[in-house]
N, C-alpha and C positions, 0 to 999 in steps of 0.2 A: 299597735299591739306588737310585741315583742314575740320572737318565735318559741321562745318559753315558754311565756304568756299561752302561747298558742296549743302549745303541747299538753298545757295544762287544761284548758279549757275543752280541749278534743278526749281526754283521759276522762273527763269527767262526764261530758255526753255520752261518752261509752257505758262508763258504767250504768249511768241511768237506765240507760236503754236496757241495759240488760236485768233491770229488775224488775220483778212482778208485778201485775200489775195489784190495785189495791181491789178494784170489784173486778169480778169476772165478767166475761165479754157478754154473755147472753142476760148476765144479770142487768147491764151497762144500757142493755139495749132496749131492755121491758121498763124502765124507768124514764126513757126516753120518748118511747111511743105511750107513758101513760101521762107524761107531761106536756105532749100533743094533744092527745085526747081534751085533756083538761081544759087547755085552751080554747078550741073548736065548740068547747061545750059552754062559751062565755055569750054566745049570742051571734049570730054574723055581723051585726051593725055594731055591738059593742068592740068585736076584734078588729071591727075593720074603723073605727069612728077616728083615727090619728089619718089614715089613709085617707078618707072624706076629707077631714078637715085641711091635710095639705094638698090635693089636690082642687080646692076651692080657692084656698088660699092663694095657691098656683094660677088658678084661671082669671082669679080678679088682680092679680098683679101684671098676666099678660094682658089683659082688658087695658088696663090701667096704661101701660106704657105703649101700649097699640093708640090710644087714644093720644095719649102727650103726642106721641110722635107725628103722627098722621099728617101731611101735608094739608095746609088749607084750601078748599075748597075756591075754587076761582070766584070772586061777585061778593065775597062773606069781608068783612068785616074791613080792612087798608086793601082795598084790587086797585088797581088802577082803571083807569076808564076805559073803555073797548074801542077801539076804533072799527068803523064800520068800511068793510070792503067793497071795493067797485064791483060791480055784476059784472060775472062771465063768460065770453063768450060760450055759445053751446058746445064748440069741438075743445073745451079747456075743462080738465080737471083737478081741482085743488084737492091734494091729501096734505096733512099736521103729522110728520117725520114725527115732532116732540110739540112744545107749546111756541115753540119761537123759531121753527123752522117748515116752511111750508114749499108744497114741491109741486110745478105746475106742470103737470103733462097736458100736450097737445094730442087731440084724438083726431085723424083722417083715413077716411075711406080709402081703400089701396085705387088705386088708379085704373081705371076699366079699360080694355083692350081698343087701342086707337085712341084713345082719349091722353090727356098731358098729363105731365108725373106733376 
């Protein structure tokens, strides 16, 4: 845009601005709260039935892709076959970091006074 351009365009916002308006402000306002009114007066389920509807709509599409995505379940349908672990000692404890990393702590009684570490 050109600074012409521009001068022309600002000249013209002015003047707008500066004309009357065409209703009067209090009149502006009573047509406004009578056209609230009117709505409110349509039913609560009918002004609210677009809002129902997209938040339905909403919840079964997050259903919907909650489900696609979902990890399969270990044992369900291609798993592989479990292999089964050796039994362990009483002072060992196995925790599953994740599914394919397992962490073995050793548990020992602290050492009794005069007794060997």
């Amino acid at each position: 845009m050109t600074d012409q351009e521009m001068e022309r365009f600002d000249e013209a916002l002015k003047t707008w601005a500066k004309r009357s308006p065409q209703t009067p402000a209090h009149e502006a306002a009573r047509q406004v709260v009578a056209r609230l009114s009117e709505r409110r007066t349509g039913g609560w389920l009918m002004g609210n039935s677009l809002r129902f509807a997209t938040a339905a709509a909403g919840l079964a599409l997050l259903l919907v892709v909650g489900w696609v995505t979902l990890p399969k379940a270990p044992g369900t349908l291609a798993s592989t076959p479990e292999v089964a672990l050796p039994p362990l000692p009483d002072d060992v404890v196995l925790l599953w970091l994740d599914d394919e990393t397992p962490l073995y702590l050793t548990v020992a009684l602290p050492a009794t006074e005069g007794g060997s570490r």
